[in-house]
Structure formats: structure tokens, C-alpha cells
N, C-alpha and C positions, 0 to 999 in steps of 0.2 A: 492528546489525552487518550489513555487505554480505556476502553470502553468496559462493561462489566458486561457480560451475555449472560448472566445470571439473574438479572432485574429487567422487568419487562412490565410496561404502563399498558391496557386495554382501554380502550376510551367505550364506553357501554350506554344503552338508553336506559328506561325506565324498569325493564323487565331485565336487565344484566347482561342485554346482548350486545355482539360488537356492533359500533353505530359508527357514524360520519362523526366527524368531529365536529359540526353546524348543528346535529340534532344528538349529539351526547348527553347524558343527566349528570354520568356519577365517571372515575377512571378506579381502576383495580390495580394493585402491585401483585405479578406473579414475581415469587423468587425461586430457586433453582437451588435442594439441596440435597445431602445425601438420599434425602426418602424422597425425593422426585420435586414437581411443583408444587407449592404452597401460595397461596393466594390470599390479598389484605381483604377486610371488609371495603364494599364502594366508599368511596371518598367524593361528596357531593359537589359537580361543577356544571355552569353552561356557559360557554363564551359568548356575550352579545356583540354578535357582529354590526350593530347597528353605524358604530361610531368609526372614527378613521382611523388610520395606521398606530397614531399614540393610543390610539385606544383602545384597541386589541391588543397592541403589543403588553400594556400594564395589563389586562385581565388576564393573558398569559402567564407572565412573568407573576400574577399572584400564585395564578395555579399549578409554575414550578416550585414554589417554594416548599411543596412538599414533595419533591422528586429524589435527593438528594444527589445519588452516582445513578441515579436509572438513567440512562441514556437513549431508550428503545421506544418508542411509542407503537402502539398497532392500532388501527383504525380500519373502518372501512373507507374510507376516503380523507385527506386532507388537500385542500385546494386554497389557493391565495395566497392573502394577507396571511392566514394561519401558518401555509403552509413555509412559507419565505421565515416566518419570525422561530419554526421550530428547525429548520433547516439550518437559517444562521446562528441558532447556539446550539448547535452540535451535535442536532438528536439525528438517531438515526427512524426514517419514518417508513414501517412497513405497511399494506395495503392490503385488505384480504373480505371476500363475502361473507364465509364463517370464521368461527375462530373452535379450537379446540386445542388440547396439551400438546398435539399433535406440531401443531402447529408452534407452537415454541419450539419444540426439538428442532424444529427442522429449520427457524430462524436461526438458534443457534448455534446450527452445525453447518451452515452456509456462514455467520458471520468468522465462525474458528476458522473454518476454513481459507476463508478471506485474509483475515490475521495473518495466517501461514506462509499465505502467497504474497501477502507484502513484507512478511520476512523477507524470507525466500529471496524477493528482488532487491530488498537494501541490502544484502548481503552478497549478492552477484555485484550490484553496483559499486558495495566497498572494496570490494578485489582489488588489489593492488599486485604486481607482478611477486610472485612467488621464491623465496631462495630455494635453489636446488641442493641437495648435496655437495658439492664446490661451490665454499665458499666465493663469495661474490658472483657468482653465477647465476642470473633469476629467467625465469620461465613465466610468460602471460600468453593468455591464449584467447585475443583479440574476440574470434570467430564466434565463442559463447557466450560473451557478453555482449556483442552485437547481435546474436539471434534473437537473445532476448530482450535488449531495448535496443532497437535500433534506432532509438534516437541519440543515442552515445557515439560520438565520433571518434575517432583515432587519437586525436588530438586533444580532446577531453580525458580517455584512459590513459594515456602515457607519457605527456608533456610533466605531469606533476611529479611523475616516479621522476624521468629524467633529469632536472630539474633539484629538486631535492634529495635524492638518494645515488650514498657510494654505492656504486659497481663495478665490478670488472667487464662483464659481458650479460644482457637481456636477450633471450630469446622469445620472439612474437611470433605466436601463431599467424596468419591473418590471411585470410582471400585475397587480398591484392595489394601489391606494397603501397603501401599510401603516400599521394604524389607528394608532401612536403616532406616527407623523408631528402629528397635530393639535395636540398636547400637549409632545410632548418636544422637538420644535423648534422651539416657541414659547420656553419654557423654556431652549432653549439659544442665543435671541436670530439664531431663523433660522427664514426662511419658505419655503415650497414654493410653486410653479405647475406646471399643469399645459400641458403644450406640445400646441398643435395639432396636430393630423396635415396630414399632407402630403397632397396627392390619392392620390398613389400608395398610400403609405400607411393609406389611411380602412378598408381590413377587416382591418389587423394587429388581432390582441386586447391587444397589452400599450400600456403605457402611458410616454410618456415625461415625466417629472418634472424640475422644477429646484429645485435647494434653492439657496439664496443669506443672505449676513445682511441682516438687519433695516436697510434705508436704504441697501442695496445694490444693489436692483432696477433 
């Protein structure tokens, strides 16, 4: 679920300041609009922690009922049972000694930011090898996708292209021909070469590869 960073819950004591969420009174809605933040009247709450997990989790669960898309809680502290039962529905929980507008902005523009960078990586991770200009010709360039998750293996990026997509010729980037190349593309009636370098080229370290079928060369 997309988070809103425009709605933000304060959890406050008696005098409106930010509190723990063990000695909170009241929580506040900031929202985020053209004319900057605006802020709800308190909304009166105290969780008693006296009773077990069911019973926190309902006096929680009364006290989201009026959260609706706020996803953000800020506090000066959340610890435990509280902290497991906002965690596990989704909130995000930030921690701070004071609280000011300041202080929202900069939640956030750390959470956009975050947003961005998990674009960012489902969309390197969606990469799938590239057509080139020649028809059936496709270009993938192993070596950036592995920088940045290196837990992506050879075989994870390029088994699914090969696999289900017509080609004539892949060219792969990659640091070092990956050993089941010898085997498994023999096996799936397709041969690799390795591509000269170029002059310019001759001190890059990686290695540029073509994979093609058998009597396709």
C-alpha cells in the first residue's frame, strides 16, 4: 500500500507536547497542504497497558479507527506490545525528543526519497535485456544490475529472457562469463562467443559476451 506523507498522527500529553506513547493523553492529525501544515484539534486517548496482547491490541485498534490513510505515527518513544501491533498494520513509526513543522518536512522528504529509491530498484530489477536497433539483436548489461543488487544472480536475470523470448543474438555485459554458460546453453541449443575489445576498450575489466542459437552464428 502507497503511504500518504501528507498525514502525520503526533501522539501528545496533557499540555500538547510530543509524549511516549505509555504516558500520551490526546494524538493530533498534521496534514500537508498547499498553505503548508495544518493541524486537527487533539483527539482524546490513553492505551492501558495493564492487560495482555488482546488487550492492547483492541484499545489500539479502537484508536485507529479514526486514522483513516494516516500511516505515520511520531512519538517520543514506542516500545513492546504497542510497538509490534503498530508495526504489524503498517504504520510507519517515527521517534523524536521534540517535535516541530520542522520536523515533518523533513520526515517527509526522507520518506519521498525512499519511495524514489525503491522505484529506482524495481525498475533496475525489471530490466529485461534491451532490443537494439537490429532487429532481434538485444543488449543486457549484467554488471548494473549486479552493482546494485547483488543478490541477483546470472541466472535469475537471463534464464527467463532466454527461455521465453525470440532472438536472434543477446549481448551480456558481465564481469566473468558465468560457469553454467558451458553447459546450460549448450543444453538449450545455444552457443556463446566472446567479443573483442575495442582499443579503446582493452583496460575495461568486464567482458562482453554473445549468446546466439546453434547455426545462428
Amino acid at each position: 500500500m502507497k503511504i500518504n506523507v501528507n498525514v502525520m498522527a503526533v501522539f501528545c500529553d496533557d499540555t500538547n507536547r510530543i509524549a511516549r506513547f505509555d504516558e500520551m493523553t490526546n494524538f493530533i492529525f498534521y496534514t500537508k497542504t498547499d498553505d503548508g501544515w495544518g493541524k486537527s484539534d487533539p483527539i482524546p486517548f490513553s492505551c492501558d497497558l495493564s492487560g495482555g496482547l488482546a488487550s492492547i491490541r483492541e484499545n489500539i485498534s479502537m484508536m485507529l479507527g479514526a486514522f483513516n490513510d494516516c500511516r505515520i505515527i511520531i512519538a517520543k518513544a514506542i516500545i513492546g506490545i504497542p510497538y509490534q501491533v503498530f508495526d504489524r498494520s503498517g504504520f510507519i513509526i517515527c521517534e523524536s525528543e521534540d517535535f516541530d513543522l520542522d520536523l515533518l518536512d523533513a520526515i517527509q522528504a526522507d520518506l519521498i526519497s525512499q519511495d524514489g529509491e525503491a522505484k529506482e530498484d524495481a525498475s533496475l530489477l525489471a530490466q529485461t535485456p534491451e532490443e537494439t536497433d537490429v532487429p532481434g539483436y538485444y543488449r543486457f548489461d549484467l554488471t548494473q544490475v549486479q552493482k546494485k543488487h547483488p543478490e541477483m544472480s546470472s541466472k535469475m536475470a537471463l534464464l527467463p529472457f532466454l527461455k521465453e523470448t525470440t532472438f536472434y543474438a543477446l549481448e551480456v555485459v558481465c564481469d566473468h562469463i558465468p560457469p553454467w554458460f558451458e553447459h546450460q546453453l549448450a543444453e538449450m541449443q545455444l552457443n556463446y562467443s566472446i567479443v573483442e575489445k575495442s582499443e579503446e576498450n582493452k583496460n575495461n575489466s568486464t567482458q562482453h559476451v554473445v549468446i546466439t542459437h546453434v547455426g545462428c552464428e
